[in-house]
C-alpha positions in Angstrom: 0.0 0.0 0.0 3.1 2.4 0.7 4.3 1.7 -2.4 0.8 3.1 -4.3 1.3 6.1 -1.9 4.7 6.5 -3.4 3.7 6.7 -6.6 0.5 9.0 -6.6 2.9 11.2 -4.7 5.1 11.0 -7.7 3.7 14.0 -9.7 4.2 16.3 -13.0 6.6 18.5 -11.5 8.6 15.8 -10.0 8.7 14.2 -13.3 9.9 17.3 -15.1 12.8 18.0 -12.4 14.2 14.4 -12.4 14.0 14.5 -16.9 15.7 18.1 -16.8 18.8 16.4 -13.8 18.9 13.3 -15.7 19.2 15.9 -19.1 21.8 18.0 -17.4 24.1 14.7 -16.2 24.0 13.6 -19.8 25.1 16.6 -21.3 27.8 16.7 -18.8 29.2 13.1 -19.4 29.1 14.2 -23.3 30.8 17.6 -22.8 33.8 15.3 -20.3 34.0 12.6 -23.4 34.6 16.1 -26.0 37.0 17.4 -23.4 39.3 13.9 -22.7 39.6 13.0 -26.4 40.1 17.1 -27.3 43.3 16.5 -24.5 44.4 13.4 -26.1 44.3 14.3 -29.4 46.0 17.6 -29.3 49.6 18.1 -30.6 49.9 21.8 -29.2 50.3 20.3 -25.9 53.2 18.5 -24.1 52.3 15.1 -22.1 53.3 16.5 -19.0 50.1 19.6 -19.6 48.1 16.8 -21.1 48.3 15.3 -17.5 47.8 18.3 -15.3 44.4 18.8 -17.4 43.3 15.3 -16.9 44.2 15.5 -13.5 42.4 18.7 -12.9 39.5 17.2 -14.7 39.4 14.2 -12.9 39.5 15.9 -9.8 37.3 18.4 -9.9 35.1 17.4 -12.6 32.7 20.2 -12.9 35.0 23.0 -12.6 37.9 20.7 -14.7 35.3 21.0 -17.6 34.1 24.0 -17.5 38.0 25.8 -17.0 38.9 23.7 -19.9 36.1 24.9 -22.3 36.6 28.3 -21.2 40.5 28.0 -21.9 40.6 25.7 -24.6 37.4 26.4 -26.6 38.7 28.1 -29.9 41.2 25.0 -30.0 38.8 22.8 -29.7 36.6 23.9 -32.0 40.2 24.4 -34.9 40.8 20.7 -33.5 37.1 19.5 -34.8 37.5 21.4 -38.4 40.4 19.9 -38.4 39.4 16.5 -38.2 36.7 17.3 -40.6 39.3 18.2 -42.8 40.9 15.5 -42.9 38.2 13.1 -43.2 36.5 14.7 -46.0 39.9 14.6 -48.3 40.1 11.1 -47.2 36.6 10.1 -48.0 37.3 12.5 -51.9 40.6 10.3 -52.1 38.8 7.1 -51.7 36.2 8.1 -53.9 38.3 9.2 -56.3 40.0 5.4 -56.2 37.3 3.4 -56.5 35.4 5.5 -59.3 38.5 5.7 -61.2 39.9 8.6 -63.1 38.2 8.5 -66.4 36.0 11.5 -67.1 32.5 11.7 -68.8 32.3 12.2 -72.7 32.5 16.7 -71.9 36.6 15.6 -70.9 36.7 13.1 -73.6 35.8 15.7 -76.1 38.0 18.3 -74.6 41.0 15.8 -75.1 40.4 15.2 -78.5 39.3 18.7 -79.4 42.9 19.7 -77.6 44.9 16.4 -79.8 43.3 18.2 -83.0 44.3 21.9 -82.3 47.9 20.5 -81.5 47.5 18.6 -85.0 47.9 15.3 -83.6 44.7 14.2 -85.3 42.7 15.6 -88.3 39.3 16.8 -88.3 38.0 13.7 -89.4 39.3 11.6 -86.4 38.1 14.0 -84.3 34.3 13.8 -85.3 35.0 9.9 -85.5 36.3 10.3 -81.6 33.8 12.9 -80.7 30.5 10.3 -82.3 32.1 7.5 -80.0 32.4 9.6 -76.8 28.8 10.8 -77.3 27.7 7.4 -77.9 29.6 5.8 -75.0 27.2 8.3 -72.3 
């Protein structure tokens, strides 16, 4: 019966309040995962720094995260275009190696068309070359 009491006691506002804690402690375990792997993946900071800011952070967590994004925020942000960066040009390469480098029939033409002003081939090739490129697409 206690237990019923409990939970009629249990009402809206109570639910909001324990959403909006449970909201904020999320946030703050996400903004302490940005901040450790923002220290460990830095380069513009010597191990022995690296280490004071982990300590700092472990021990006093709140005020370790918030000092850090404070301090560290512009880097942080540099370190995430950064990474960005890189990972698009590695995603282009890729592409770029699995699709191959032949071009569509507009770069095919523009060879030819570039072969027949050097006068490597006639006009007549270069219709004949131009009908097969079209034809290809």
């Amino acid at each position: 019966m206690s237990a019923l009491l409990t939970v009629l006691e249990f009402g809206t506002g109570q639910v909001f309040w324990s959403m909006l804690w449970f909201f904020c402690f999320f946030i703050w375990i996400w903004l302490l995962i940005r901040v450790f792997s923002d220290i460990f993946r830095s380069h513009d900071m010597s191990g022995g720094v690296k280490a004071l800011w982990i300590i700092f952070v472990i021990v006093l967590p709140y005020l370790g995260v918030l000092v850090y994004l404070i301090a560290r925020g512009k880097e942080m942000s540099q370190h995430s275009i950064d990474d960005a960066r890189a990972m698009e040009t590695a995603q282009r390469q890729y592409i770029q190696s699995v699709a191959g480098t032949a071009g569509g029939p507009a770069d095919e033409i523009a060879r030819l068309a570039d072969l027949r002003d050097k006068g490597v081939i006639d006009e007549a090739e270069f219709q004949a070359g131009k009908a097969k490129a079209l034809a290809g697409s």
